[in-house]
C-alpha positions as CSV (number, residue, x, y, z in Angstrom):
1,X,33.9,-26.0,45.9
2,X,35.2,-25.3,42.6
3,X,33.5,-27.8,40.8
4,X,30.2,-27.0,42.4
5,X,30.3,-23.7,41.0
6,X,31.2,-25.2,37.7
7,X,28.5,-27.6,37.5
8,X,26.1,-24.7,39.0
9,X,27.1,-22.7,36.1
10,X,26.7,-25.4,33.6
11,X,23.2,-26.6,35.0
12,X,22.3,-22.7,34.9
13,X,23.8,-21.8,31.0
14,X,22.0,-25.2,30.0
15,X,18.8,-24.0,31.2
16,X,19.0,-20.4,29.9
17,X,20.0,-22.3,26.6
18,X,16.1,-23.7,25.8
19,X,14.3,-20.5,27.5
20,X,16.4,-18.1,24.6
21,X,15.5,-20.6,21.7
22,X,11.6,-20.7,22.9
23,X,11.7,-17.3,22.4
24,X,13.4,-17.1,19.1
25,X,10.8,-19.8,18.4
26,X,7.6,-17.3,19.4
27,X,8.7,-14.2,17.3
28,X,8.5,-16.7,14.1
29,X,4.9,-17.5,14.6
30,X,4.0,-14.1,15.1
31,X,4.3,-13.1,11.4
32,X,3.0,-16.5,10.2
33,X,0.2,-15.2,13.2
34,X,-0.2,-11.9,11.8
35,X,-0.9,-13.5,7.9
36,X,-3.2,-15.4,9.6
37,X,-5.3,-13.0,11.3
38,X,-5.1,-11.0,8.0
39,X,-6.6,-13.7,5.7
40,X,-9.6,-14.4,8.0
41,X,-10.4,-10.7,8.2
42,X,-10.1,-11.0,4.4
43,X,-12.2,-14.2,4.6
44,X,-15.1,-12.5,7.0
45,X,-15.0,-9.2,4.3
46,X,-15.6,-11.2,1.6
47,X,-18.4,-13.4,3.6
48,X,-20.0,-10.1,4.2
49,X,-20.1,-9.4,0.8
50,X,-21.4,-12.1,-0.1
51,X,-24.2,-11.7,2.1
52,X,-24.8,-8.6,1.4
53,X,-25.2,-9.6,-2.5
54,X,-27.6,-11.9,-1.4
55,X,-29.7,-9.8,0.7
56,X,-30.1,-7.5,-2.4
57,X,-30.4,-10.2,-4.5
58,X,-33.8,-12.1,-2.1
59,X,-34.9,-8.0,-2.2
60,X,-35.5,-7.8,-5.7
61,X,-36.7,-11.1,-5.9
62,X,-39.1,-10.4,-3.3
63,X,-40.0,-6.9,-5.2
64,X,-40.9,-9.0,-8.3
65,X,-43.0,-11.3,-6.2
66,X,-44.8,-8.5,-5.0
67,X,-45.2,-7.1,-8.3
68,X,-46.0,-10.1,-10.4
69,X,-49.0,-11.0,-7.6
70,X,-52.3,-10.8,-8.8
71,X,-54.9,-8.8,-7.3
72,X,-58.0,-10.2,-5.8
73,X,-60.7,-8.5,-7.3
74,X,-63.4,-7.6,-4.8
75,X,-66.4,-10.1,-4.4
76,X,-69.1,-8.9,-6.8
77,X,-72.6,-8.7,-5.0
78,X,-75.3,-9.8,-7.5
79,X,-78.1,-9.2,-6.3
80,X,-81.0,-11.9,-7.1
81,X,-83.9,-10.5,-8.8
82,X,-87.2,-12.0,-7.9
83,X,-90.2,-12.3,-10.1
């Protein structure tokens, strides 16, 4: 009976053994997580900036478009004379 105890005890410490360094093992990625999710907010600010820059950037070209069109001048009627 002794021994069962023994080899209960050893089948039960070797399992706790892998649970406790998977946990060790999950609080590491969760800086190397947190840096992550850091740099793609970073990444989606400066995305939005850049779109942003653009949008201003179509806007005044579309201003000068505008601008620089010329005007149709209105259809002249002329008016045949006759004779």
């Amino acid at each position: 009976m002794n021994y069962r105890h023994c080899g209960a005890l050893a089948l039960l410490l070797g399992a706790a053994q892998p649970v406790a360094s998977a946990t060790r093992e999950q609080e590491l990625p969760d800086k190397e997580m947190l840096r992550m999710i850091d740099l793609l907010r970073d990444m989606e600010m400066i995305k939005q900036m850049n779109m942003l820059r653009e949008l201003e950037r179509l806007e005044a070209g579309g201003a000068q478009v505008k601008n620089s069109a010329p005007t149709k001048a209105a259809p002249s009627s002329k008016k045949e004379s006759l004779k």
